[in-house]
RODO-2510 file (C-alpha; in nm, 4 decimals, decimal comma):
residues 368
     n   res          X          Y          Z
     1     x    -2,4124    -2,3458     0,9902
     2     x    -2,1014    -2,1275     0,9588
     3     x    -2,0754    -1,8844     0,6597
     4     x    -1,8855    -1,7002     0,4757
     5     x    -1,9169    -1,3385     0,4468
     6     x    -1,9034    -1,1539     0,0887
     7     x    -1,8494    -0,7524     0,1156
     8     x    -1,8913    -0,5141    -0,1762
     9     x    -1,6572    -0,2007    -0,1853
    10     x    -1,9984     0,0104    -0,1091
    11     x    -2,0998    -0,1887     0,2064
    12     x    -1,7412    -0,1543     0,3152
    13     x    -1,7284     0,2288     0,3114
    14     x    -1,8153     0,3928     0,6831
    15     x    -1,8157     0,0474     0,8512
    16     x    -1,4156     0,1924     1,0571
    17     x    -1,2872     0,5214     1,0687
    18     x    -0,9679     0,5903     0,9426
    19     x    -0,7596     0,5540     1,2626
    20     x    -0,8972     0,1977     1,3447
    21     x    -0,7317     0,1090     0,9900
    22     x    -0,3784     0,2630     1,0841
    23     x    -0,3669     0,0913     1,4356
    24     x    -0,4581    -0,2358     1,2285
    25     x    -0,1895    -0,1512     0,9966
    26     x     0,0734    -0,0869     1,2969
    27     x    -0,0305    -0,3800     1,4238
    28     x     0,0061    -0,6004     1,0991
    29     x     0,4233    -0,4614     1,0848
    30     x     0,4924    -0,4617     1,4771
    31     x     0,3744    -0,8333     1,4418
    32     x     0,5922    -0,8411     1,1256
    33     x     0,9024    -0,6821     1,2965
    34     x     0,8420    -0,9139     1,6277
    35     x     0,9045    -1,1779     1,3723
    36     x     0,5272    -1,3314     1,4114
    37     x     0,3289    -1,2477     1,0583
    38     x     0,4413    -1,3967     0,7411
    39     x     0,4639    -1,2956     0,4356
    40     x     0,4998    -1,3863     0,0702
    41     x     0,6556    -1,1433    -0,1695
    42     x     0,3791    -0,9756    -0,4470
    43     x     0,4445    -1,1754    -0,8025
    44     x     0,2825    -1,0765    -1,0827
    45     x     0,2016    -1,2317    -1,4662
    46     x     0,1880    -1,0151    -1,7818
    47     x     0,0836    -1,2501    -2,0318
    48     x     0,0822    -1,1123    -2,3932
    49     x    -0,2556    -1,0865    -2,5836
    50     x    -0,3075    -1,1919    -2,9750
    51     x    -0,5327    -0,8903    -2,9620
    52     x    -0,5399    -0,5806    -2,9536
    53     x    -0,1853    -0,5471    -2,9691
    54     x     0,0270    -0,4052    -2,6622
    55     x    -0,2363    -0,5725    -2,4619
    56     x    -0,1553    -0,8367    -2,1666
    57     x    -0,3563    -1,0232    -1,9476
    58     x    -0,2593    -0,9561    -1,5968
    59     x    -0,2385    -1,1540    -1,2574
    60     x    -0,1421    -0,9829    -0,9136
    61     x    -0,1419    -1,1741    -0,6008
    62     x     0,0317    -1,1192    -0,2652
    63     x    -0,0558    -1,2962     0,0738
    64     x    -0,0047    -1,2823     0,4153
    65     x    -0,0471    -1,4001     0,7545
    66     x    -0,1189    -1,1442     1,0654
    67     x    -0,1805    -1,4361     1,3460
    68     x    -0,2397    -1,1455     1,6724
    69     x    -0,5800    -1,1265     1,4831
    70     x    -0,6055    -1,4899     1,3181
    71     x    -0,5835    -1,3886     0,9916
    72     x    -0,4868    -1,4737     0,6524
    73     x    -0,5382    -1,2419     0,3796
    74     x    -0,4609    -1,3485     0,0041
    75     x    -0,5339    -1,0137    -0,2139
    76     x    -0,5342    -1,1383    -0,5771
    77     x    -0,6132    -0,8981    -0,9064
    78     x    -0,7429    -1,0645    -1,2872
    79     x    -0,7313    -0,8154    -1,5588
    80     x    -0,6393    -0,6697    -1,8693
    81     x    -0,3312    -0,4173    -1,9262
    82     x    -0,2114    -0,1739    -2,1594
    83     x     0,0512     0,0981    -2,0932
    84     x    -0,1141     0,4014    -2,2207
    85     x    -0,0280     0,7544    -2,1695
    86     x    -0,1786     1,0227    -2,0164
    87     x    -0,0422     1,3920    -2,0498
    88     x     0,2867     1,2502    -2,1781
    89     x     0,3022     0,9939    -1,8737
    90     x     0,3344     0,6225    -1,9514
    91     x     0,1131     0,4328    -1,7420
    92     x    -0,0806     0,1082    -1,6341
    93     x    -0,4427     0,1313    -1,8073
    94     x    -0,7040    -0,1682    -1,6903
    95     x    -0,9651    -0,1174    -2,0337
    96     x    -1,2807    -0,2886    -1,9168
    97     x    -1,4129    -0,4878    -1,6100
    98     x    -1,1250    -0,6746    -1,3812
    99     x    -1,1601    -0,9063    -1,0681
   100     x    -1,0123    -0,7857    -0,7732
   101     x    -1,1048    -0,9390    -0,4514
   102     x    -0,9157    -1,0327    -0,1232
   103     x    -0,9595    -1,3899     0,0211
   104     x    -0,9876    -1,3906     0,4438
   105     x    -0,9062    -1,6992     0,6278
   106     x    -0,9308    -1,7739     1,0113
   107     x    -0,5354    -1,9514     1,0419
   108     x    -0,7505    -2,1350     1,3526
   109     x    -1,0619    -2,2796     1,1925
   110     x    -0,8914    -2,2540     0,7986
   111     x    -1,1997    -2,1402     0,6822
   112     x    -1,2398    -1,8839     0,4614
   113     x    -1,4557    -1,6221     0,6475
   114     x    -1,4497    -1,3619     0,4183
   115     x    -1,4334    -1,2280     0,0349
   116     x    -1,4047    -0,8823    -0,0237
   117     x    -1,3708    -0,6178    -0,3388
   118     x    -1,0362    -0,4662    -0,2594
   119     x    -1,1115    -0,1309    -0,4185
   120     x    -1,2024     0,0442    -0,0851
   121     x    -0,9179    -0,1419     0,1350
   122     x    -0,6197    -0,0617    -0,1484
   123     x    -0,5961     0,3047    -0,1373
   124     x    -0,6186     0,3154     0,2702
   125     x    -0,3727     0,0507     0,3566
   126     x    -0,1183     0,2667     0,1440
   127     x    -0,2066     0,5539     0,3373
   128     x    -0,2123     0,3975     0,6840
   129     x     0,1236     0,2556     0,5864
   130     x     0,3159     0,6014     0,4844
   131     x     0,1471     0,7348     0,8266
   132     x     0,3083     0,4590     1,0510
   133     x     0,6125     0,5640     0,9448
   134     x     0,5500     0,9096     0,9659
   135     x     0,4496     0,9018     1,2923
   136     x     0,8021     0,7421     1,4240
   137     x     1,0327     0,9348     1,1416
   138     x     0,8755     1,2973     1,1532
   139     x     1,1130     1,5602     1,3501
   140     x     0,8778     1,6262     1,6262
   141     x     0,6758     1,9352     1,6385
   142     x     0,6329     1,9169     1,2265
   143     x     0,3746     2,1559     1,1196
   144     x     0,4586     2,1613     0,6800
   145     x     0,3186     1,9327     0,4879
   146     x     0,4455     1,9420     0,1163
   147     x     0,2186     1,7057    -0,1155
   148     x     0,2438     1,5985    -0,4448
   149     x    -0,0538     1,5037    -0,6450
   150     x    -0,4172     1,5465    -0,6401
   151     x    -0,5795     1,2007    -0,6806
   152     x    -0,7722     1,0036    -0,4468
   153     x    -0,4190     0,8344    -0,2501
   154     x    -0,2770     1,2570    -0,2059
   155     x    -0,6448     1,3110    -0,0551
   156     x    -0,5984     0,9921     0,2008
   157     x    -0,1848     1,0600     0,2693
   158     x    -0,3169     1,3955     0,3940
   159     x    -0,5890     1,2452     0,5789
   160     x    -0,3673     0,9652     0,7110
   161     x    -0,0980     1,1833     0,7749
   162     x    -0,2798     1,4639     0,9683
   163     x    -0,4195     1,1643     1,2366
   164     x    -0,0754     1,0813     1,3534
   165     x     0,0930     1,4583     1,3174
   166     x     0,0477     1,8107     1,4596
   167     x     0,0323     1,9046     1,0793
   168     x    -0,1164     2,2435     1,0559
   169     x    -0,0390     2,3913     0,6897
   170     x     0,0021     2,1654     0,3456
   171     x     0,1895     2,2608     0,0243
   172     x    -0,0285     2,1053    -0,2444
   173     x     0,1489     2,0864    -0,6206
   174     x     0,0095     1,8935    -0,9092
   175     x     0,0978     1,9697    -1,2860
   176     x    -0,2963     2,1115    -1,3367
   177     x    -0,2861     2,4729    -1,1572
   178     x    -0,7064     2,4756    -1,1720
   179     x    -0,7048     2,0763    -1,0429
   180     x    -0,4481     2,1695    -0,7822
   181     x    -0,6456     2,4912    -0,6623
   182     x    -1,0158     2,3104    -0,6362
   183     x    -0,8393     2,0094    -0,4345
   184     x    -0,6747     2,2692    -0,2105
   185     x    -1,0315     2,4289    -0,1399
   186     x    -1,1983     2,1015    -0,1261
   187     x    -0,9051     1,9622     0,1620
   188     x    -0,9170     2,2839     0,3362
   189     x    -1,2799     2,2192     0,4135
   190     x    -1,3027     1,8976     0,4587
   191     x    -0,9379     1,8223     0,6913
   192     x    -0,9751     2,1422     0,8232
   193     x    -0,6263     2,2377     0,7765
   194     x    -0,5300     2,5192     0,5549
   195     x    -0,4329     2,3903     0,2103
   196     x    -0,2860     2,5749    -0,0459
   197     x    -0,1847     2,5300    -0,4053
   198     x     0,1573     2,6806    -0,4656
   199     x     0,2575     2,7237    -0,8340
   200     x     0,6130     2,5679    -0,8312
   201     x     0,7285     2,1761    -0,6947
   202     x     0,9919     2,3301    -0,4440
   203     x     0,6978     2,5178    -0,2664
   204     x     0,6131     2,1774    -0,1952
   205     x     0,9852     2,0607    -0,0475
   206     x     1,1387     2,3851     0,0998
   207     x     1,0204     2,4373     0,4447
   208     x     0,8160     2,1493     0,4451
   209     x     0,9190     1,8691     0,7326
   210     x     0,6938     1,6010     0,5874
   211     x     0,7354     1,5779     0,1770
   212     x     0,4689     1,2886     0,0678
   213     x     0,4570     1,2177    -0,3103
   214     x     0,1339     1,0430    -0,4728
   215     x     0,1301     1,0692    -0,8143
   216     x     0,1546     0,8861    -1,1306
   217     x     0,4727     0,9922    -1,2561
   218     x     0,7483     0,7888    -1,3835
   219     x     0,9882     1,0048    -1,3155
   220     x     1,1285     1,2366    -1,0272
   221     x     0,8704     1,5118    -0,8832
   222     x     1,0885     1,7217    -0,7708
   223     x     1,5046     1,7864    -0,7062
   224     x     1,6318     1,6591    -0,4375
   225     x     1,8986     1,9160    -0,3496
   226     x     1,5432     2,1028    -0,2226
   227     x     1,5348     1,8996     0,0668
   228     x     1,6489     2,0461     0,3927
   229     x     1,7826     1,9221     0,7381
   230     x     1,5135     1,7244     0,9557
   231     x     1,2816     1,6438     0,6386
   232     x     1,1077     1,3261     0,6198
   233     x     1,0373     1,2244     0,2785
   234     x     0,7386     0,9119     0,1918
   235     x     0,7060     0,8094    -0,1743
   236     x     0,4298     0,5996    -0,3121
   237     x     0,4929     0,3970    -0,6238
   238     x     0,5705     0,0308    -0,6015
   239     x     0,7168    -0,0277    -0,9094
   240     x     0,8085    -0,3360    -1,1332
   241     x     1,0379    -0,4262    -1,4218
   242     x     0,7320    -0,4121    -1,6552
   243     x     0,6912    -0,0716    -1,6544
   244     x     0,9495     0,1035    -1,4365
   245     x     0,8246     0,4111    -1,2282
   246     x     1,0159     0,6690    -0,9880
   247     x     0,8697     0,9907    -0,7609
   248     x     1,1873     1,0646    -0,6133
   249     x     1,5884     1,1355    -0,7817
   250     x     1,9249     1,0141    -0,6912
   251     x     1,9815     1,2995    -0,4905
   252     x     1,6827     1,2158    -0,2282
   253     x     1,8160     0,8904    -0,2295
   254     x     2,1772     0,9450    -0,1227
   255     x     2,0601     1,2901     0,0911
   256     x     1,8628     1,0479     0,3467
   257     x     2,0305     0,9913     0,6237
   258     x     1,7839     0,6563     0,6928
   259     x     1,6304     0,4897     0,4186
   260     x     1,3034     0,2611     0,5030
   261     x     1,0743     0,0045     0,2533
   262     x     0,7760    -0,1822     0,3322
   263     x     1,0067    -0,4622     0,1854
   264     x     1,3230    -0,5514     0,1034
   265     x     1,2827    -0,8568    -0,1208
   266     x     1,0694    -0,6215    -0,3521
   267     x     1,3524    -0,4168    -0,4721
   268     x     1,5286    -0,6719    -0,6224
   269     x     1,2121    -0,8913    -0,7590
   270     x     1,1065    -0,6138    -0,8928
   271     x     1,4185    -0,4394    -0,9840
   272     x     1,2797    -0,1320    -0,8537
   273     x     1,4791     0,1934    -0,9973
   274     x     1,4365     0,4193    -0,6719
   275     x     1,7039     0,1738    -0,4939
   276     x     1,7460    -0,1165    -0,7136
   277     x     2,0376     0,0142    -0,9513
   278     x     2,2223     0,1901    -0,6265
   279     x     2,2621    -0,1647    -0,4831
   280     x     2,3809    -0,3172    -0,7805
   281     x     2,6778    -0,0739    -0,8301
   282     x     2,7537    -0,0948    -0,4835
   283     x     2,6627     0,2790    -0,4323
   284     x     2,4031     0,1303    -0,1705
   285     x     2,4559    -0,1751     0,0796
   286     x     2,1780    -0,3889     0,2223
   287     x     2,2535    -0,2752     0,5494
   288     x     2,1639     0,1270     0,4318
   289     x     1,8238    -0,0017     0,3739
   290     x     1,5460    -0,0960     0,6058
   291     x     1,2143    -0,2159     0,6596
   292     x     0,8838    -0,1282     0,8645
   293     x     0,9172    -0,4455     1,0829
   294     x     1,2500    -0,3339     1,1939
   295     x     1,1365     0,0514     1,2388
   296     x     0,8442    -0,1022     1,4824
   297     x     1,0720    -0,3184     1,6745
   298     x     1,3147    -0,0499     1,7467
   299     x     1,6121    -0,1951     1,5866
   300     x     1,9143    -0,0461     1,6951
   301     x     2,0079     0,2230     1,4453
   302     x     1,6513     0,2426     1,2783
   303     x     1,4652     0,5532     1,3891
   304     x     1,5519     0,9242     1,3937
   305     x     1,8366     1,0449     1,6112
   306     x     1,7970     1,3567     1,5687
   307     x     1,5823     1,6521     1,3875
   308     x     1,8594     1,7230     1,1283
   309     x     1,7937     1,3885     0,9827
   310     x     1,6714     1,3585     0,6374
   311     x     1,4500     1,0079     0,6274
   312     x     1,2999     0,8768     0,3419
   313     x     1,0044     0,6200     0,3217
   314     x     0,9755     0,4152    -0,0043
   315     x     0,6061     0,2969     0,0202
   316     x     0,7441     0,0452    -0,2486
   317     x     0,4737    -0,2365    -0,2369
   318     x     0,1554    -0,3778    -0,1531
   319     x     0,1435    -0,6575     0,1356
   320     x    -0,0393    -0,9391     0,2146
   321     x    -0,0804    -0,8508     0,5848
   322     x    -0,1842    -0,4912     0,4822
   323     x    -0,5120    -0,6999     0,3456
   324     x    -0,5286    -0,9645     0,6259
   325     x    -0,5703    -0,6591     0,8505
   326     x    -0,7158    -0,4631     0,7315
   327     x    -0,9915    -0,7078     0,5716
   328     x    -0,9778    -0,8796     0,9725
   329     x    -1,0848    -0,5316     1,0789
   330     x    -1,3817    -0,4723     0,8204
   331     x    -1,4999    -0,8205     0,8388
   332     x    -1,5716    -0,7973     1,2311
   333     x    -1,7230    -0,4619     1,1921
   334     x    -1,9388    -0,5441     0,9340
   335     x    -2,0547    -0,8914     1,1275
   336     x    -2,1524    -0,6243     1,4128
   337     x    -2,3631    -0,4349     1,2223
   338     x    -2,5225    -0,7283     1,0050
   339     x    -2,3388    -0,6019     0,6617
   340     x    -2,2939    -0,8074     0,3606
   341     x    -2,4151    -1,1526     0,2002
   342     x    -2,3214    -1,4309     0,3849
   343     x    -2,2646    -1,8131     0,2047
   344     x    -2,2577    -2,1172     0,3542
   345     x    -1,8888    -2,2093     0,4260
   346     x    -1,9254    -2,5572     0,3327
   347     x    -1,8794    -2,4502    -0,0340
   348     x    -1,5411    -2,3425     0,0476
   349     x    -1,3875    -2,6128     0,2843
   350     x    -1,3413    -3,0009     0,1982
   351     x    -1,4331    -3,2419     0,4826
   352     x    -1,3074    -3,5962     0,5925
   353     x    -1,6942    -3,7536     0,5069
   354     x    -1,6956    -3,5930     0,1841
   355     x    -1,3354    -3,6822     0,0501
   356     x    -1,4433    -4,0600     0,1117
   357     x    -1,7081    -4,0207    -0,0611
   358     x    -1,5703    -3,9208    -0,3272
   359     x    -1,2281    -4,1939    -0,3107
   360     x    -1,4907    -4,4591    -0,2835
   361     x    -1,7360    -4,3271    -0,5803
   362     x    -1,4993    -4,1584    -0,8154
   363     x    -1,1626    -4,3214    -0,7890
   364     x    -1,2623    -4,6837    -0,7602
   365     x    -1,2104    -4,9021    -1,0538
   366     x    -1,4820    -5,0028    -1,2792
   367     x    -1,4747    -5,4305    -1,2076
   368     x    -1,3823    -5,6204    -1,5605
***
């Protein structure tokens, strides 16, 4: 009997270390660049409530299709919104239990092989992502990190970020000087790299080669007339037309001297204000812009030339092969070492035996 396997976010946790999930990750967009994975672009619903009021039920999905590792991943979120603020920033609030699981099919059997909480996997394959990128867009021999925020994605962009860099020193800047200073301490001891808390956002940008923002702003962390030669810049917000968000100004924007998204079709789906307006006035053309795939492939004229550069990632949305790799990669892991609660398959999959069965019992009519 085949089965299906069904991981918690706690049974997930230790099961890779964090570089198996970024070569999963580079895998997933070197597949995508070579023109192999698919992938559908993220849609979501906001569907107004009767009550409360300024209340919407919500429904994320994106999917796609890494086939080097015969997998499918369809990464799909049920829950209730509100935009609520939170020291004078409006943002997404989820007020009360959600769903949140990724669905993992083998594209050779079709079966569905796995279902798994996506509350672990989320916050690393954003990580792993920005550190692809860094690792082929960094001026070599970077040793600044600036970072912006002090939540749990800042923690894993460091983390991610130190495992493909010769980082030695990072510039940490929230708005909260006594959050900023314990998450210095606490990084310091547990990257071992020195981390300190500086007291103004262009101690974060000047002098810095890598400038990573993970925050929850809606607006522009810092100005980009901070930036100097050779800095490469990775944002994290993936913003929609629901609530629009920004980390980064007009200036970073048209300073880069390379621009590079996760995806393209995202900006204008989701009318993303980072790029989105730029390309409607024509200040921007398509062909300014780039994406990972391309970066991977080494597309003529996508990659650093040189260390005066200025290059600028926008980690602008969540993927469907992100999931299908990275869930590929915890599924086989945990199948080694006996984790989860396993199903029997045949509750998932329709067979020729049984769809006669039901044609000749259900669908036949009742003689007169």
């Amino acid at each position: 009997m085949s089965t299906t396997l069904v991981l918690s976010n706690k049974e997930m946790v230790g099961l890779a270390s964090m570089r198996e999930c970024i070569a999963a990750i580079e895998n997933a967009y070197l597949e995508l660049g070579q023109g192999d994975a698919k992938e559908l672009p993220r849609r979501r619903i906001y569907q107004p409530r009767e009550a409360p009021p300024d209340h919407y039920y919500w429904f994320n999905e994106m999917a796609g299709i890494v086939p080097g590792v015969r997998s499918m991943g369809l990464r799909v979120n049920s829950a209730t919104v509100n935009v609520t603020t939170k020291r004078g920033n409006p943002r997404l609030g989820f007020p009360g239990a959600f769903s949140a699981l990724v669905f993992l099919f083998d594209t050779e059997t079709t079966e569905l092989i796995a279902v798994l909480q996506d509350y672990f996997i989320n916050p690393i394959r954003v990580a792993a992502t920005s550190a692809i990128v860094t690792k082929r867009l960094a001026p070599a021999g970077a040793k600044t990190m600036g970072l912006f925020g002090t939540g749990t994605q800042a923690l894993l962009q460091a983390k991610c970020n130190l495992a493909v860099s010769d980082i030695e020193e990072i510039h940490l800047y929230s708005t909260r000087p006594e959050r900023r200073q314990a998450v210095a301490e606490k990084m310091t001891q547990q990257l071992g790299v020195r981390t300190v808390a500086v007291d103004h956002p262009r101690e974060a940008v000047e002098d810095c080669q890598i400038v990573t923002t993970a925050t929850s702003s809606n607006d522009a962390v810092f100005d980009g007339a901070w930036l100097q030669p050779g800095t490469h810049v990775n944002t994290m917000i993936g913003s929609d037309s629901f609530l629009p968000r920004r980390e980064t100004d007009d200036e970073t924007v048209f300073k880069s001297d390379l621009i590079v998204v996760n995806s393209k079709d995202s900006i204008t789906l989701d009318k993303q204000p980072e790029l989105h307006p730029h390309l409607e006035s024509g200040k921007l053309s398509w062909d300014d812009i780039h994406d990972i795939g391309e970066l991977m492939v080494g597309k003529a004229g996508v990659g650093r030339t040189d260390d005066s550069q200025i290059t600028y990632h926008n980690n602008n949305v969540g993927m469907g092969i992100q999931f299908a790799a990275m869930g590929r990669l915890l599924y086989e892991k945990a199948r080694e070492k006996g984790v989860g609660t396993e199903l029997d398959s045949s509750l998932f999959m329709q067979y020729d035996e049984d769809l006669r069965e039901i044609r000749d019992t259900a669908f036949l009519l009742e003689p007169e």
